[in-house]
DRENKE-683538 format. One record per residue (C-alpha): residue in one letter; x, y, z. Coordinates in Angstrom, 2 decimals. Layout:
rest;px;py;pz
a;X;Y;Z
...
This chain:
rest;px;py;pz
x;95.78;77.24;38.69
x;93.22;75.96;41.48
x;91.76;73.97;38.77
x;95.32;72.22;37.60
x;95.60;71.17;41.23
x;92.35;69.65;40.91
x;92.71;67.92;37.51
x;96.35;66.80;39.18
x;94.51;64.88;42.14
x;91.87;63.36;39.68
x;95.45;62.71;37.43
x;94.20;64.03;34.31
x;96.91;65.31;32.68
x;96.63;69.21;32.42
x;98.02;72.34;30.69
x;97.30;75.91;30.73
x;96.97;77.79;27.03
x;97.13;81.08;26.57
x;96.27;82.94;23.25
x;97.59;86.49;24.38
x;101.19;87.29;24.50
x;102.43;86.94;27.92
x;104.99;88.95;29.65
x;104.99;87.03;32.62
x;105.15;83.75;31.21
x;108.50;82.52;33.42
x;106.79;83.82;36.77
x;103.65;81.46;35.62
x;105.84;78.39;35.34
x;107.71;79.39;38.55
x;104.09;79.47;40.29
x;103.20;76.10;38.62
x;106.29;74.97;39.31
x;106.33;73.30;36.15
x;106.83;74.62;32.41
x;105.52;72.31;30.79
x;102.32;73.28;32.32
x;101.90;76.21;30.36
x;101.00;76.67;26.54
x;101.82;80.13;24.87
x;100.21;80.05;21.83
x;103.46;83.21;20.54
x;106.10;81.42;22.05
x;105.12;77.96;20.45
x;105.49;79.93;17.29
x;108.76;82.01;18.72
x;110.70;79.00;20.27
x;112.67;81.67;22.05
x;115.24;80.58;24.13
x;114.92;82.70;27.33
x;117.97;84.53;29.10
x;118.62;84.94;32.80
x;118.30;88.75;34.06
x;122.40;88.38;33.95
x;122.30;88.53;30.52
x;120.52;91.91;30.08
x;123.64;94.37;31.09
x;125.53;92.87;27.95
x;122.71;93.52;25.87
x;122.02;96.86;26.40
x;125.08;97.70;26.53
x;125.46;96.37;22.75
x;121.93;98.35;22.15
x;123.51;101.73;23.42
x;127.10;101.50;21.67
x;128.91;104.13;23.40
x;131.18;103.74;20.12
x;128.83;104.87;17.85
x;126.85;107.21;20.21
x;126.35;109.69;22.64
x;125.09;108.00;25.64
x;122.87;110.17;28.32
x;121.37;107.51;31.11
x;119.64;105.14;28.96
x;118.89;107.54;25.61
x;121.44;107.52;22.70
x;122.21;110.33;20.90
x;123.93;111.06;17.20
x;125.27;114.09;16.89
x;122.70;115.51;19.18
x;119.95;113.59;17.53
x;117.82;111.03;19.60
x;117.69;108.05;17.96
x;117.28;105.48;20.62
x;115.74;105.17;24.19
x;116.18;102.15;26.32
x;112.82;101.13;28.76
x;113.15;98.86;31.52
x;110.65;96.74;33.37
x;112.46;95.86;36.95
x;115.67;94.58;36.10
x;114.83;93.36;32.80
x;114.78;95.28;28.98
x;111.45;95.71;28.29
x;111.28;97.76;24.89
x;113.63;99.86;22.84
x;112.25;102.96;20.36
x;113.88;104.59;18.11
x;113.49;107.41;16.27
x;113.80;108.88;12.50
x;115.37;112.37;12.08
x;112.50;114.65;12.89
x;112.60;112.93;16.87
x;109.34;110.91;15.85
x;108.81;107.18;16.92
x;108.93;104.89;14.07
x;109.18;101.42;15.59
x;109.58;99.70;19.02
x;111.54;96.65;19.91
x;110.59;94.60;22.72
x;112.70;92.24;25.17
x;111.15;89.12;27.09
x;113.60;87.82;29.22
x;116.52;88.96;27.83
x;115.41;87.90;23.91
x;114.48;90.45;21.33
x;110.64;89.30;20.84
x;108.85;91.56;18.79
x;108.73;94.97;17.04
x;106.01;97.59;16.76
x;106.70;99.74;13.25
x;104.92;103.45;13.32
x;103.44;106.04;10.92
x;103.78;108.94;10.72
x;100.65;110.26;13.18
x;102.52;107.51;15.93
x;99.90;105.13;14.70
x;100.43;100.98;14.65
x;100.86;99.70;11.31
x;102.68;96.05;11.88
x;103.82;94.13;14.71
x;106.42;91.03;13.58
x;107.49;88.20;15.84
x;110.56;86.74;15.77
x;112.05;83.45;16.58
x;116.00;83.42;18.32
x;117.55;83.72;15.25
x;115.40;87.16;14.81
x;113.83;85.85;11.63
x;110.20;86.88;11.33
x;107.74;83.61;12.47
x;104.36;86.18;12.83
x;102.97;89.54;11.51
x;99.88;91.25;12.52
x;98.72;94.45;9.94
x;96.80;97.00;11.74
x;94.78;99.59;9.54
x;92.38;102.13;11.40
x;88.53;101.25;11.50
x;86.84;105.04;12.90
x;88.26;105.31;15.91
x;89.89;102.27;16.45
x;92.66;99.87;14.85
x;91.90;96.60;13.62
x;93.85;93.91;12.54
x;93.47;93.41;8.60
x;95.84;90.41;8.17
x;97.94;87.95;9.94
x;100.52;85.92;8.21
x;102.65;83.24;9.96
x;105.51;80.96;9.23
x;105.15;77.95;10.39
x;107.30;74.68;9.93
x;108.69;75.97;6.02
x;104.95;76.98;5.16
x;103.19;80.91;4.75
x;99.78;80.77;6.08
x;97.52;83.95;6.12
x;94.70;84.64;8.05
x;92.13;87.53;8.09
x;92.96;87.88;11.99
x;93.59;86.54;14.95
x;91.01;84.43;15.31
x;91.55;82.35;12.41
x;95.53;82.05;13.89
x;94.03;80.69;17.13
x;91.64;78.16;15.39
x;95.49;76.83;13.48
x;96.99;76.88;16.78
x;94.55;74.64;18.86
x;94.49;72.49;15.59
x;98.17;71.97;15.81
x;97.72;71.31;19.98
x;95.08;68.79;18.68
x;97.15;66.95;16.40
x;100.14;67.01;19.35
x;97.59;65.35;21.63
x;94.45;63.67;19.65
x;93.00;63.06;22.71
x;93.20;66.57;24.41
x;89.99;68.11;25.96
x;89.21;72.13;25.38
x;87.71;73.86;28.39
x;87.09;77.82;27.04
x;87.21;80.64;30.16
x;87.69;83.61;28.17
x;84.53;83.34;25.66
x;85.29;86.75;23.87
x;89.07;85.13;22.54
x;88.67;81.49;22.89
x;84.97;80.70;21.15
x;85.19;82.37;17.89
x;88.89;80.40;17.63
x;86.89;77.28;18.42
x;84.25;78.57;15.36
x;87.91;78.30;13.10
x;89.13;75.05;14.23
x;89.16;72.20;11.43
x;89.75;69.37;14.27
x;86.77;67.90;16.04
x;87.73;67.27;20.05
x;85.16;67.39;22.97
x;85.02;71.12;24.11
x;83.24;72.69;26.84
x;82.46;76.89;27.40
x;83.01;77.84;30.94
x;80.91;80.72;32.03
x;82.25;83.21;34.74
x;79.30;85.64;34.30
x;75.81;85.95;34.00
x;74.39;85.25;30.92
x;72.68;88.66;29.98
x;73.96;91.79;31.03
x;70.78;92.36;33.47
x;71.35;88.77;35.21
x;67.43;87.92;34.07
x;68.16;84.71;31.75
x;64.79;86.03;29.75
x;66.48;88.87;28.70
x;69.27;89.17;25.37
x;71.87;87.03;26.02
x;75.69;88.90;26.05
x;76.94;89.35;22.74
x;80.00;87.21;22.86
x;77.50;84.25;24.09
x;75.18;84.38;21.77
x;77.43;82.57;19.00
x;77.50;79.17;21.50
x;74.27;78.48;20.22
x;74.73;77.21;16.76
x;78.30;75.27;18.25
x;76.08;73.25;20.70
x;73.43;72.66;17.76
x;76.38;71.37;15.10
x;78.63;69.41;18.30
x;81.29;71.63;17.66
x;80.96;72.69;21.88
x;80.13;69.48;23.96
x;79.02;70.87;26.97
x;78.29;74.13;29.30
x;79.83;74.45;32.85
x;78.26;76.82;35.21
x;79.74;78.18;38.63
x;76.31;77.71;40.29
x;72.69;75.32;39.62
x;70.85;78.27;39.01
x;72.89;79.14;36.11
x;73.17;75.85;34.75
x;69.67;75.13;34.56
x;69.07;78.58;32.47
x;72.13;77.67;30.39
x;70.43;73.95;30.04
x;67.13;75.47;28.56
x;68.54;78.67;26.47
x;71.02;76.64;24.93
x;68.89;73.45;24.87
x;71.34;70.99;25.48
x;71.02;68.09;28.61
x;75.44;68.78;28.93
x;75.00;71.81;31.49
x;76.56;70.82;34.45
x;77.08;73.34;37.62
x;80.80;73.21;39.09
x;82.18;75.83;41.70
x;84.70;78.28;39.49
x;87.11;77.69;42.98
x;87.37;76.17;46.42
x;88.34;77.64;49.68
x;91.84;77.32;51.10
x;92.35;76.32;54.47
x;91.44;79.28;56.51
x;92.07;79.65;60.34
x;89.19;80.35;62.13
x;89.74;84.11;64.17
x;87.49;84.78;67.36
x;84.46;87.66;66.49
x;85.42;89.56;69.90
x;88.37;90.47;67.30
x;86.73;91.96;64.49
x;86.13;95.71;64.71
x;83.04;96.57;65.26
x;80.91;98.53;62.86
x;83.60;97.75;59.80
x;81.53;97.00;56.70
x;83.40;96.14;53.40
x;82.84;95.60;50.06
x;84.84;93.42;47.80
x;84.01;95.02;44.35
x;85.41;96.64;41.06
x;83.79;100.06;40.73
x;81.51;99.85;38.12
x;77.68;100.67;37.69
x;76.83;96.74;37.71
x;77.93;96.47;41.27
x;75.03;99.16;42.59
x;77.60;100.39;45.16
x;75.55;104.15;45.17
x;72.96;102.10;46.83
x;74.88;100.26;49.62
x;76.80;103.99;49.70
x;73.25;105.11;50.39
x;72.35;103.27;53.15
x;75.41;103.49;54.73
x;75.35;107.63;55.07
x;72.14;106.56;56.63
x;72.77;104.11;59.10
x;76.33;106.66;59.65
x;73.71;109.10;61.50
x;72.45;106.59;64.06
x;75.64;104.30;64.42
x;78.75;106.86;64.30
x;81.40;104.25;64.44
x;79.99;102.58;61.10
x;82.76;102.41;58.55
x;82.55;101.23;54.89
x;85.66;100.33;53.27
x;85.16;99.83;49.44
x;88.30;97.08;48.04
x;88.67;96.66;44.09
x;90.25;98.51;40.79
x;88.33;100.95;39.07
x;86.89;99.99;35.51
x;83.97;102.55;35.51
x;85.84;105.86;35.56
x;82.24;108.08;35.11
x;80.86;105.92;38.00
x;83.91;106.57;39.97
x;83.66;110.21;40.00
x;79.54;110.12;40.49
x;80.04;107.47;43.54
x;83.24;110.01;45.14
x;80.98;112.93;44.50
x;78.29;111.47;46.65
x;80.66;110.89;49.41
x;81.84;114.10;48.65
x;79.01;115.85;48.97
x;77.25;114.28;52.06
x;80.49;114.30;53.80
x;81.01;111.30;54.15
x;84.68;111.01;53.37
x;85.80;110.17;57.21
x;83.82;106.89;57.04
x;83.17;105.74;53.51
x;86.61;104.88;52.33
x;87.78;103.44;48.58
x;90.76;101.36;48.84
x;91.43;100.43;45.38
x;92.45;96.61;44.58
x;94.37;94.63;47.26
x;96.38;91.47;46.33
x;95.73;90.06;49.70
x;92.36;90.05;51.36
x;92.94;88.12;54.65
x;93.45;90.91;57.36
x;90.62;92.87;56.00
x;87.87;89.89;56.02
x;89.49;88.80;59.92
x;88.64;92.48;60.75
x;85.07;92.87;58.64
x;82.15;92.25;60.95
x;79.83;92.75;57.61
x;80.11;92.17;53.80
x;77.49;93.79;51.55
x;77.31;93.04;47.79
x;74.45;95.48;45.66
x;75.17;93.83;42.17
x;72.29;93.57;39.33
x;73.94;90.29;38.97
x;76.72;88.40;39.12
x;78.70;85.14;38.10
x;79.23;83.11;40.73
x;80.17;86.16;43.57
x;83.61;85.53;44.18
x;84.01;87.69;47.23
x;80.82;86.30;49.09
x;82.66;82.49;49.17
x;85.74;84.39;50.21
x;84.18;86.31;53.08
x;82.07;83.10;54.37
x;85.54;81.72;54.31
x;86.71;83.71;57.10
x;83.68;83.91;58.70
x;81.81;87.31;57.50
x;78.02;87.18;57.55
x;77.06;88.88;54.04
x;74.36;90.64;53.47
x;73.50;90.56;49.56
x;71.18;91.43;47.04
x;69.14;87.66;46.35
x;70.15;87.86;42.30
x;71.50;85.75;39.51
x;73.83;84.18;40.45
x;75.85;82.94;43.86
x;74.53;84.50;46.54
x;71.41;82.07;47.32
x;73.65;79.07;47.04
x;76.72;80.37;48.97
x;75.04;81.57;52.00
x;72.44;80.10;53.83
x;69.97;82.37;54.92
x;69.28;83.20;58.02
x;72.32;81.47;59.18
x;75.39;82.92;57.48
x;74.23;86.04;55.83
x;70.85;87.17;54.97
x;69.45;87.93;51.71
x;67.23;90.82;50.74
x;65.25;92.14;47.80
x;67.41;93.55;44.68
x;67.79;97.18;44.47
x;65.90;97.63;48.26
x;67.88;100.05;49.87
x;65.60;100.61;52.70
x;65.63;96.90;53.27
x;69.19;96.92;53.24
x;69.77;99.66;55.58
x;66.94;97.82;58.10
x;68.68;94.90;58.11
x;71.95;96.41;58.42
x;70.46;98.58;61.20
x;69.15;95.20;62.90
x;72.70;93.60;62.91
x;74.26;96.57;64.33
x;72.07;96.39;67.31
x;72.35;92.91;68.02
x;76.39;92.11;68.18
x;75.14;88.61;69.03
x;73.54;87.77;66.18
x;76.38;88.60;63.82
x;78.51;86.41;66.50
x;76.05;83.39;65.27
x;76.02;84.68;62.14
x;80.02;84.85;61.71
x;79.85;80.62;62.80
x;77.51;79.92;60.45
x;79.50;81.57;57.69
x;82.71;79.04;58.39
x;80.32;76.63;58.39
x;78.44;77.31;55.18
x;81.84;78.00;52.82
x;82.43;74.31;53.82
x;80.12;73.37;50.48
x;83.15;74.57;49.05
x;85.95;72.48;50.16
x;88.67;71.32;48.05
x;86.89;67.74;48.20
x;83.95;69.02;47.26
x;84.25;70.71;44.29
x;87.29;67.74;43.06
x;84.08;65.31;43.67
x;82.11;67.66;41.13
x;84.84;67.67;38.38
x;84.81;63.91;38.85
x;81.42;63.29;38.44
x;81.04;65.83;35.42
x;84.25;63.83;34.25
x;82.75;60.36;34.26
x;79.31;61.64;32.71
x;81.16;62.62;29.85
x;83.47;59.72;29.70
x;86.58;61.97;30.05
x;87.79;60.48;33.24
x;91.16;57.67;32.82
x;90.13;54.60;34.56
């Protein structure tokens, strides 16, 4: 969305696709505050014409017919039979099941604002076997097969109806390439940017329709952040699309990146453009930050090293009792979540070490921070360093691939250290907690350096990598 508002003050007409099915797709437009602005590639299929939450009370009261059936709450019964249960998300229907004779599951209707969307069919070990789409007069537009692959179900077909035609397709990927086709031939002169590599690049393999497109990378390019090393597997196919013109260009979130993306994928289109900017941020005086509250703004997982920074802060915790660390971000690492609260556990550290889970809104907790630490093996662009420069934390972090060099300046907004050091961390934690002064400076200079950042800033880089690929309107 920060990138629409850019694209809007360079006015380059703009739209948002998406390729999954969205629940949420009326709260997006409400955000944009236009709905044009959004592209769902289901609903350009559907055409569903969506209901206001009114409208759900007559429908399920038509779904449970109290004429027909016992109704219980939001369960309907037939002569002491289940054979229907209604689900709702807020105030609005989100799915329906029903059941065959023996009480099991064998499909599931689902609602999207107020419109029957799509059903799930069963067999009979609860498994998915077909999902079909419908458009408002409930005739089927879309159906995805599922078979089971080991462990895991797969897609084995997808047929679609589309303007009086059948066309089948191995999987989704294949239905995406025929979807940004048909965007294509709406707008020959559209422009593809790609942020979500694993959906969006083997659609872009499928497409028949040659427009400029461009990958944009939000992570490092090998798992271990050392551009040496095997690239990720869902980059690796960019390769051959740069080689045959079928991707134009590579956008990077920092130089570093885009010069290793510029030499791995040998192309002179790598260009480096922040993945954000910073909002206007009020400035808060350091006297009211709380001393000795470190944070860190990061998803538990093993990538983000946060046993180490856990580490040093047990350490530090035994000369400075007042240190705090307060840990913000969802858990996707559920074995490294229960080894990191073990080692809390177990050096007792539970008073001061304290995991806070994800937080929509950051603000209070970086105005209070006197100290950010990241520990990743690597990163993308390190999304939470720009944000705590933004309201003035001095961050220590781990010098890796890639942000932190080129979001803080060293020495004057943060200070970088040595990856995987913990005894360098902890000394140069131990050296900021003993001079409140320096963090003071520190906390200025971190204002100061998420400036590179500014709204104008990063606009001028879209507008320069605009014009160097002749995309900009004059």
């Amino acid at each position: 969305m920060k990138r629409a508002k850019i694209f809007d003050e360079l006015k380059q007409e703009n739209k948002i696709i998406e390729l999954e099915y969205n629940y949420f797709f009326e709260s997006a437009h409400d955000k944009l505050k236009n709905a044009d602005k959004v592209i769902n590639m289901y609903h350009f299929f559907q055409k569903l014409p969506y209901k206001k939450a009114s409208a759900d009370q007559a429908t399920a009261t038509q779904l449970l017919d109290k004429t027909k059936y016992h109704i219980d709450g939001d369960t309907a019964y037939d002569n002491g039979k289940k054979v229907a249960h209604l689900v709702y998300s807020g105030e609005r229907i989100y799915y329906v099941d029903y059941y065959d004779q023996y009480g099991f599951t064998i499909k599931r209707d689902f609602y999207d604002c107020g419109i029957l969307s799509h059903t799930e069919f069963f067999d009979d070990n609860a498994q998915l076997i077909l999902r079909q789409y419908y458009d408002e007069n409930h005739q089927i537009v879309l159906s995805e097969y599922y078979r089971k692959a080991g462990d895991q179900k797969i897609i084995s077909a997808v047929e679609l109806l589309y303007q009086g035609q059948l066309y089948r397709f191995d999987n989704r990927d294949g239905l995406r390439g025929f979807f940004l086709d048909e965007i294509v031939k709406q707008d020959p002169q559209a422009v593809l940017y790609c942020d979500r590599t694993t959906s969006i690049v083997p659609a872009f393999e499928k497409m028949k329709l040659s427009v400029p497109r461009y990958v944009i990378f939000h992570s490092a390019l090998t798992p271990s952040g050392n551009p040496n090393d095997e690239l990720y597997d869902v980059y690796k196919p960019i390769a051959n699309l740069v080689a045959d013109g079928r991707i134009n260009g590579l956008i990077s979130s920092t130089k570093a990146e885009a010069r290793d993306a510029a030499r791995i994928y040998q192309t002179n289109h790598s260009y480096a453009i922040p993945v954000t900017y910073i909002s206007e941020i009020k400035p808060v005086s350091y006297l009211s930050r709380k001393f000795g509250n470190i944070i860190a703004v990061a998803r538990v997982a093993a990538i983000k090293q946060l046993d180490q920074l856990i580490t040093a802060i047990i350490k530090l915790h035994q000369k400075y009792d007042f240190v705090e660390l307060s840990i913000y971000g969802n858990t996707t690492d559920a074995a490294t979540s229960q080894k990191l609260h073990q080692l809390v556990k177990e050096q007792n550290a539970e008073d001061f070490i304290h995991f806070n889970g994800y937080a929509q809104n950051l603000d209070q907790v970086y105005n209070e921070a006197q100290i950010e630490v990241l520990t990743s093996s690597s990163e993308g662009f390190a999304m939470a360093v720009l944000e705590a420069q933004a309201h003035g934390v001095p961050v220590v972090s781990y010098d890796i691939n890639y942000g932190p060099c080129e979001i803080i300046d060293d020495g004057k907004s943060g200070q970088l250290i040595e990856p995987n050091n913990v005894k360098q961390l902890e000394y140069v934690l131990d050296q900021l907690l003993s001079k409140p002064e320096k963090l003071a400076v520190l906390s200025e200079g971190a204002y100061q350096a998420a400036q590179k950042y500014s709204f104008e800033n990063v606009t001028e880089k879209w507008r320069d990598f605009l014009t160097q690929e002749k995309i900009l309107d004059n």
